[in-house]
C-alpha positions in Angstrom: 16.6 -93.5 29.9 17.1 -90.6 32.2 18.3 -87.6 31.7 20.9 -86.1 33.9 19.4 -83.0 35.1 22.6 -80.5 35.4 24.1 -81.3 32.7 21.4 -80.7 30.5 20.6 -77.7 32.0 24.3 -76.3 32.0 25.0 -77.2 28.0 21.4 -75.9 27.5 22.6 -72.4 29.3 26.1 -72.7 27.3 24.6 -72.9 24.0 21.6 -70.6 24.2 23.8 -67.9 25.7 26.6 -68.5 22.9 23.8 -67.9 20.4 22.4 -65.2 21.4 26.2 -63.7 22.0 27.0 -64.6 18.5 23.6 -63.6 16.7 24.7 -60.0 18.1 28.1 -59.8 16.5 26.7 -61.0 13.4 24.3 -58.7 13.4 27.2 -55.9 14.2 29.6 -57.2 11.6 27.0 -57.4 8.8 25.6 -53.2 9.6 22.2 -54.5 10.8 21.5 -53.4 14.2 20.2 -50.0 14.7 19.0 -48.2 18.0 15.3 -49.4 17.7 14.2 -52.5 20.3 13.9 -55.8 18.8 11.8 -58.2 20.3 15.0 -59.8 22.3 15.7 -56.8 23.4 11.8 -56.3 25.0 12.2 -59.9 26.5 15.7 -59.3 27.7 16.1 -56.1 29.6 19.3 -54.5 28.4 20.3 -56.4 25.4 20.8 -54.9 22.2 22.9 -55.1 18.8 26.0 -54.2 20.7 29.3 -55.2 22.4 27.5 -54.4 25.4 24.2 -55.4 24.9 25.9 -58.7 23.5 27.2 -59.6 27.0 24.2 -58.8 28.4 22.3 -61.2 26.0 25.1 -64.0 26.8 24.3 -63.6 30.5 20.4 -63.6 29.8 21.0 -66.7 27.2 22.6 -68.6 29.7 19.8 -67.9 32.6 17.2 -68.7 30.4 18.7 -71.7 29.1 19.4 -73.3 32.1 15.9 -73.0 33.5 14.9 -74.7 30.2 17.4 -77.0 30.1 16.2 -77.6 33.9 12.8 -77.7 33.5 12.7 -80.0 30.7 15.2 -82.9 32.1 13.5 -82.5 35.5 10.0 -82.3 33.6 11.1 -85.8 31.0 12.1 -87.5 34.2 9.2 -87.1 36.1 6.9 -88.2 32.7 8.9 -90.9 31.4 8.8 -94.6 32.4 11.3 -96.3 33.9 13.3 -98.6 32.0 14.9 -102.0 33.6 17.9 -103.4 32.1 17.6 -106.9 31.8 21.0 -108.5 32.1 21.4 -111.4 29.4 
């Protein structure tokens, strides 16, 4: 089985950006984010526990993800066997 490269990468950058985008209005919603820096924050430049910083950490999420999402289909590819389908 194969993976399909851009797809993976592309629902990869989808869903970690969504998270991260999400984990930062939870984090507003529930009174926990203050002005210190979080280790997210030291990773990604300019994110925070705000509205801002939370579209920030989508963009970030998204990057990141799809060079994961890349680098791990293109990566499984390359290391996996190829499989014949024999017909019946």
């Amino acid at each position: 089985m194969k993976f399909d490269v851009k797809s993976l990468a592309l629902t990869s950058g989808i869903v970690w950006g969504l998270t991260l985008f999400m984990l930062s209005w939870w984090v507003i919603a529930t009174g926990g984010g203050d002005s210190s820096t979080t280790a997210l924050g030291q990773v990604y430049k300019g994110y925070a526990f705000s509205p801002m910083g939370s579209v920030i950490g989508l963009l970030w999420g998204f990057a990141d993800g799809f060079i994961g999402g890349f680098v791990f289909a293109w990566l499984y590819n390359k290391i996996s066997p190829a499989k014949t389908v024999e017909a019946a």
